[in-house]
C-alpha positions as CSV (number, residue, x, y, z in Angstrom):
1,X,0.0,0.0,0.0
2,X,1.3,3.2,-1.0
3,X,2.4,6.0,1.7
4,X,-0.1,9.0,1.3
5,X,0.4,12.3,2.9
6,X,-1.7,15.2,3.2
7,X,0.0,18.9,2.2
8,X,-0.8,22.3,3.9
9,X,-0.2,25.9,3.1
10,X,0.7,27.6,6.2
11,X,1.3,31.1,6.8
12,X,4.9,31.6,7.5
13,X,7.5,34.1,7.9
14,X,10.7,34.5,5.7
15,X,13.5,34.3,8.0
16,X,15.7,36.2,5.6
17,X,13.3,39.6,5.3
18,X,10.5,38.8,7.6
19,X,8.0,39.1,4.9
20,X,4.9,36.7,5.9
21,X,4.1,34.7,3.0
22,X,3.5,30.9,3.2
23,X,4.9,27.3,3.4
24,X,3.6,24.1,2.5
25,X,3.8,21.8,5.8
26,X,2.7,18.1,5.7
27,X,-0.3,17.4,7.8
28,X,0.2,13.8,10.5
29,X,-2.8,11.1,9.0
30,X,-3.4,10.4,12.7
31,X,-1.0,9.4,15.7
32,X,0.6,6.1,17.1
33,X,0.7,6.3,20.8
34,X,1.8,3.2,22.7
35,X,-1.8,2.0,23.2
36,X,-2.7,1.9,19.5
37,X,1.0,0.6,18.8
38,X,1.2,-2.5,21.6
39,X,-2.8,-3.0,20.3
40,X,-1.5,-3.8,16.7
41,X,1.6,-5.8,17.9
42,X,-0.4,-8.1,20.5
43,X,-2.0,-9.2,17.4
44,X,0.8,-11.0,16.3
45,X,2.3,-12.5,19.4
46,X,0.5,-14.5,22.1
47,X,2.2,-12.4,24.9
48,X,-0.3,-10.3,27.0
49,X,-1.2,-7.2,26.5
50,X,0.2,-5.5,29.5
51,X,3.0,-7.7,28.9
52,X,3.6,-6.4,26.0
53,X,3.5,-2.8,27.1
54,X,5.9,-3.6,29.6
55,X,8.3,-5.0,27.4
56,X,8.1,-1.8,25.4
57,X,8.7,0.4,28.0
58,X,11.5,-1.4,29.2
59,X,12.8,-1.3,25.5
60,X,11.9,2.5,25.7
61,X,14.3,2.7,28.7
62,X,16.6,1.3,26.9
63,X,16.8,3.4,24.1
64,X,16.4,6.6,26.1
65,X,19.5,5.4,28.2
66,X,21.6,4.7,25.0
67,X,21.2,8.2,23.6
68,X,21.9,10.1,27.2
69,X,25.2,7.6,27.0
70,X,26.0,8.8,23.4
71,X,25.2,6.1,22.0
72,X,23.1,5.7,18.2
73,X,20.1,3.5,18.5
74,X,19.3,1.8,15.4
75,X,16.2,0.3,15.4
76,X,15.6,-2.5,12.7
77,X,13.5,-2.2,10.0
78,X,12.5,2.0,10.6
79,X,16.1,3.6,11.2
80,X,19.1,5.0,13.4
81,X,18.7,7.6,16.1
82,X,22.0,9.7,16.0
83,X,23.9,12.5,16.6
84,X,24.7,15.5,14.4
85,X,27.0,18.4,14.6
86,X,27.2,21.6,13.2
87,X,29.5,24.4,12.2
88,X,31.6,26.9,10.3
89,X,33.6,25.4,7.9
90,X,37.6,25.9,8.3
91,X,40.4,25.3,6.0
92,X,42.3,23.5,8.9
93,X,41.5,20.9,11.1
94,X,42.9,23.1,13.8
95,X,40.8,25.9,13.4
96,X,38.0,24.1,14.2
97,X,38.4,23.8,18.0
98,X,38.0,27.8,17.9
99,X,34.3,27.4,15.7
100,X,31.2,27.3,17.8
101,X,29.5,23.9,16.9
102,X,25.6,23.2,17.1
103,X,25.0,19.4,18.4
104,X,21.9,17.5,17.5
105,X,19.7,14.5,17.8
106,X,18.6,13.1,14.2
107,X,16.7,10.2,12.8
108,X,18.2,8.4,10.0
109,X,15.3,6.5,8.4
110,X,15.8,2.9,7.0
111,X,16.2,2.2,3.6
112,X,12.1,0.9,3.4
113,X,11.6,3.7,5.6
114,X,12.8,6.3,2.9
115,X,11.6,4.7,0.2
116,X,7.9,4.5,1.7
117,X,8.4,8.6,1.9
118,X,10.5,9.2,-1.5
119,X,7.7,7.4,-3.3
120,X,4.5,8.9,-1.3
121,X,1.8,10.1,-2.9
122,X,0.6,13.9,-2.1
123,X,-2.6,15.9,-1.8
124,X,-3.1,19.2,-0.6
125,X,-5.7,19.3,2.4
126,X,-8.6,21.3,3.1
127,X,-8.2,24.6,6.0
128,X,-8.6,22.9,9.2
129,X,-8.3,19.3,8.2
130,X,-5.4,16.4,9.4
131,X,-3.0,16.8,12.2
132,X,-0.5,19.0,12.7
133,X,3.0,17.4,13.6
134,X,2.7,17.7,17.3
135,X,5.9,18.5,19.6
136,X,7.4,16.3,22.5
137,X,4.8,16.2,25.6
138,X,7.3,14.6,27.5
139,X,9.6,17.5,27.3
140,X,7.9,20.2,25.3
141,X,11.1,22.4,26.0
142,X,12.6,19.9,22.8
143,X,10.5,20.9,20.5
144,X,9.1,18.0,18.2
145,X,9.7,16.5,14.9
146,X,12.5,14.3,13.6
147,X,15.4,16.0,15.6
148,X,16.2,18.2,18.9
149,X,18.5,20.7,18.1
150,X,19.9,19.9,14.4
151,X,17.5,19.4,12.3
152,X,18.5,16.6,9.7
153,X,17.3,13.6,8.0
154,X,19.1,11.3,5.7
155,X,18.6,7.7,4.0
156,X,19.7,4.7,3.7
157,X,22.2,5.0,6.8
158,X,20.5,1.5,8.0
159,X,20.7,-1.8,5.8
């Protein structure tokens, strides 16, 4: 089944002249939370339902302790949860230990992951209609999306 996503024109401001003009944002067909996801995957094991949730908290845990160690997260089959950096470009390696650098957190989607998106089908939506992409309510201080900080996306980093 082919990946289709909804288009918006939003009202936005050009960060260069601060004209408002407008963008085109993609509209969220719905949301995931862990209910609806551990509801889809107890359909395909014979493990409990609450087992189940606590299996993917604990793997939640996990992950969340892997990226406050440093460490990417890749995560079969969708992607890799990294790190990025940003900064002035130098003609010396040395001269980069005087350049203020920008550290981030990105998502590096799978190969399927990125094709399902490279290959999506469009439309634009009507005022008022579809989600918009909602922010972290765990820590609404991060901001939401695919990154905290940096914000970057890039395919194929996972086989």
């Amino acid at each position: 089944m082919a990946l289709t996503l909804k288009l918006s024109k939003s009202k936005a401001y050009n960060p260069s002249n601060k004209e408002q003009g407008f963008r085109t944002t993609v509209k969220s067909n719905g949301k995931a939370d862990m209910d609806t996801i551990v509801e889809s995957a107890s359909k395909n094991t014979t493990m409990h339902k609450a087992e189940l949730r606590m299996a993917f908290d604990l793997a939640l845990d996990a992950i969340r302790e892997a990226l406050t160690n440093g460490k990417t997260v890749e995560l079969k089959g969708i992607g890799n949860i990294g790190f990025t950096c940003s900064g002035a470009w130098t003609k010396t390696a040395d001269e980069q230990s005087a350049v203020e650098h920008k550290i981030g957190v990105a998502f590096y989607p799978s190969q399927e992951v990125h094709a399902a998106v490279a290959t999506a089908k469009t439309s634009w939506t009507k005022d008022g209609e579809g989600d918009e992409p909602s922010a972290d309510t765990d820590n609404p201080s991060q901001g939401g999306g695919s990154s905290s900080g940096g914000s970057t996306t890039k395919p194929g980093l996972d086989g």
